[in-house]
N, C-alpha and C positions, 0 to 999 in steps of 0.2 A: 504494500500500500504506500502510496506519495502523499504527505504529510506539508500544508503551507502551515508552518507556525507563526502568527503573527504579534509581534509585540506592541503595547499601543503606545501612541504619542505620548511626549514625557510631561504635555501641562497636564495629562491627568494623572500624573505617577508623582506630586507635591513629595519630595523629600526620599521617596522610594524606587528611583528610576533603577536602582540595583538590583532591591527584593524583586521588584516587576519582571523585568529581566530574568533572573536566576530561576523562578517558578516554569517560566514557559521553556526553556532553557533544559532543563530539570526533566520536565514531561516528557521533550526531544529525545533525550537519551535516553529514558525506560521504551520508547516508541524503538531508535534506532537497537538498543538492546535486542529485542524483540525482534528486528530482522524488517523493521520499517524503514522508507527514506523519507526524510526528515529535513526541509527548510526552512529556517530560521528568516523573516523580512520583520521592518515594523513598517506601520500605518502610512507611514509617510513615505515610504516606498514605491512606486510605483509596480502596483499588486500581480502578480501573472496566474492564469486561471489554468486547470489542467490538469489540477488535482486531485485526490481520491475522495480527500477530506481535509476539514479547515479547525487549525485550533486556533480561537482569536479572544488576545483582551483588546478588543479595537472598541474606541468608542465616539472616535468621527463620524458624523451624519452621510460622509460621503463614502467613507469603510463600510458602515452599515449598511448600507444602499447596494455599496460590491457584494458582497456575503450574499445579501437577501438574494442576490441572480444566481449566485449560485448554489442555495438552496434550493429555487426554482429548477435547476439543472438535475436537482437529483440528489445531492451531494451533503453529506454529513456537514452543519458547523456548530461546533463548542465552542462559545457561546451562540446560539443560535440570537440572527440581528435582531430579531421582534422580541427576544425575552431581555436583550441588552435595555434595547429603547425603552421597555417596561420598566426597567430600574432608574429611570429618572426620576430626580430627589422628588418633586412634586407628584410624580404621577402614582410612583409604587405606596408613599404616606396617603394619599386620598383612596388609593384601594385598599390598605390597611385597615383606616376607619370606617371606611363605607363596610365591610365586611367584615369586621369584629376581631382583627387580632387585637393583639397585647401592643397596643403602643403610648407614649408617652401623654397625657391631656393638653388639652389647649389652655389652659387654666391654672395657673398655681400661686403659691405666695412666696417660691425660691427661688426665682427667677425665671429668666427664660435664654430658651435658641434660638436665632434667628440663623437661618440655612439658605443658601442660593437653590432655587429649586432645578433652574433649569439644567442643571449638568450635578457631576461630582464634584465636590472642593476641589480645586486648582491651586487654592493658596489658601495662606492662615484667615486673611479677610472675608474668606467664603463662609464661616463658620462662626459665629458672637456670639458670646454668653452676656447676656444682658439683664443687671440686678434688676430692673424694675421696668413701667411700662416706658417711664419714661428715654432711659438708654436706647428700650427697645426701639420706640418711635425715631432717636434720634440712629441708629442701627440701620433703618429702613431708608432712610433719605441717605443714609451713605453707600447704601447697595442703589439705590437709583440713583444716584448720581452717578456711578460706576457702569451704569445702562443695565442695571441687574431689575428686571423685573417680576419674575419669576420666585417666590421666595417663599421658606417655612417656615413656621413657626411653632415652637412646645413648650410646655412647663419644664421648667427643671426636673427633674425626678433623684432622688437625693438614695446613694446608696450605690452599693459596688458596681462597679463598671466591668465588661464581662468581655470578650471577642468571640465571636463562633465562626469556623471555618467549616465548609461543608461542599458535597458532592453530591448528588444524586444518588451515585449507587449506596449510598449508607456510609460514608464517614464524616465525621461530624467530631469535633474537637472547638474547649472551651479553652483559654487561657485568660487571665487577668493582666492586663496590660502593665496596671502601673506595677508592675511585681518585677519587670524586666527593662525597664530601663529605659525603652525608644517608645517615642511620641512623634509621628508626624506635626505636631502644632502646639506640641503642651496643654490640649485641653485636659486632659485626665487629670491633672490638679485640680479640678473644680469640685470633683468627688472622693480625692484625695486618697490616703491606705484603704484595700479594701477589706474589710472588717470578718470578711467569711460568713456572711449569712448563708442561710441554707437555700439551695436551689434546686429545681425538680429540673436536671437538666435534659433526662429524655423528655418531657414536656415541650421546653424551648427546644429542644432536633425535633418534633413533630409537628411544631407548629412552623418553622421558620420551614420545613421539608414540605409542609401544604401549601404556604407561599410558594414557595421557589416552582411547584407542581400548578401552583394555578395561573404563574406568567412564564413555564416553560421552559427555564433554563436549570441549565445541569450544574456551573460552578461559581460559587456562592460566598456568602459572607456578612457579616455587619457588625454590630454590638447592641446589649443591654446592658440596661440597669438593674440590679437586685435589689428588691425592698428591703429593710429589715426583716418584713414580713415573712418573706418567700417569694414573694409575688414578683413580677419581673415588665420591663417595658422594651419593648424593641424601639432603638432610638435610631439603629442604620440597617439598611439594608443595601448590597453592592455587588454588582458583577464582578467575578473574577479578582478578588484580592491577593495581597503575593503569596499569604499561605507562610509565611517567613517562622515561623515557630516549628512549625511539623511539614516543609516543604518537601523531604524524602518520602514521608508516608502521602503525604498530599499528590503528589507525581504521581506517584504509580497508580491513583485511585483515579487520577484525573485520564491517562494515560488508558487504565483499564475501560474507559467509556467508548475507545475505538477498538476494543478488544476482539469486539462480536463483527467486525467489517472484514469483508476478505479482502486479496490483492486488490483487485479493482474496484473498493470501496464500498461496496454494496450492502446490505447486511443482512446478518443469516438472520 
């Protein structure tokens, strides 16, 4: 089987253009292991079609747009374009709420987030914690000033901060950010040591596994919040993250999703 791996533009890899990298990277060799060929482009490349199948964290309107033809053609892509386009920041939180996950309220008295909706953070200004309503408002006029229209907005949700990495075929891993060290922007001081509340973590893998099953795509990620309680808030949800904590086991899980394709891509 011929294999385009494509790695995406570096405004959407803020601080991780490495991890980014090394995951897709990663996948290449358990593929080439395996007795696949295997090329390596990014986004910005000018793309060449002819492939068996497409692994892509691409998330240019106009990559998505390539993909989507060749899904038309027939042809395996991980991330599939239409489940990418789904994970835009406004569009995956309003199907959140309209259909009852676990997400953060719109309402609180410990502040708030103010999010760029229309894409993934790009930079640390894409993302504000904002004490009160007042920052928030003033928040808003500095994302539109910026030509940022598009925007989110949640309560604080106060309590440990959580990552979930995940795959369709069933693997699924939780770490605690602030426990190791790297923050793309330094938000995770807002919620500060995380305290170890109890968490029902096959819960949060079935629910984030129903999401990801009802916009389609196979590789995954985001973070929560842990209450004191137990209770938990999905605060991100995101295509294709680097997976940097468990990137070995992550590869081959990712890797094993063209497992079932033969030579010429097809699948049993």
């Amino acid at each position: 089987m011929n294999v385009l791996a494509i790695e995406r533009a570096p405004q959407f890899s803020p601080n991780s253009v490495e991890r980014d990298r090394a995951i897709i990277e990663a996948v290449g060799d358990r593929l080439r292991a395996a007795g696949h060929s295997v090329v390596v482009a990014t986004e910005l490349d000018s793309l060449e079609s002819g492939f068996d199948a497409y692994l892509s964290m691409a998330r240019l309107p106009q990559t998505l747009d390539w993909l989507a033809e060749r899904e038309r053609e027939g042809k395996r892509v991980v991330n599939s374009a239409a489940s990418v386009a789904r994970c835009r920041r406004s569009s995956i939180e309003a199907l959140m709420r309209s259909e009852g996950y676990s997400v953060a309220p719109t309402e609180g008295s410990c502040g708030y987030w103010l999010k760029r909706g229309d894409a993934a953070a790009q930079e640390k200004g894409d993302v504000v914690f904002c004490r009160d309503e007042r920052e928030l408002e003033e928040a808003r006029s500095k994302f539109r000033a910026r030509g940022i229209a598009d925007m989110t907005v949640s309560a604080h949700v106060e309590g440990d901060l959580v990552k979930f990495y995940a795959v369709s075929n069933g693997f699924f891993r939780l770490y605690y950010p602030a426990n190791d060290g790297f923050s793309k922007f330094g938000d995770e001081r807002i919620n500060g040591t995380p305290r170890g509340y109890a968490l029902d973590a096959k819960t949060l893998q079935q629910e984030t596994a129903r999401l990801a099953a009802r916009i389609g795509i196979d590789v995954y990620g985001g973070d929560a919040i842990v209450r004191p309680d137990g209770s938990y808030a999905i605060i991100d949800f995101n295509d294709w993250p680097s997976f940097s904590r468990c990137r070995e086991e992550a590869s081959e899980a990712i890797a094993s999703l063209l497992g079932s394709c033969s030579a010429d891509g097809r699948q049993y």
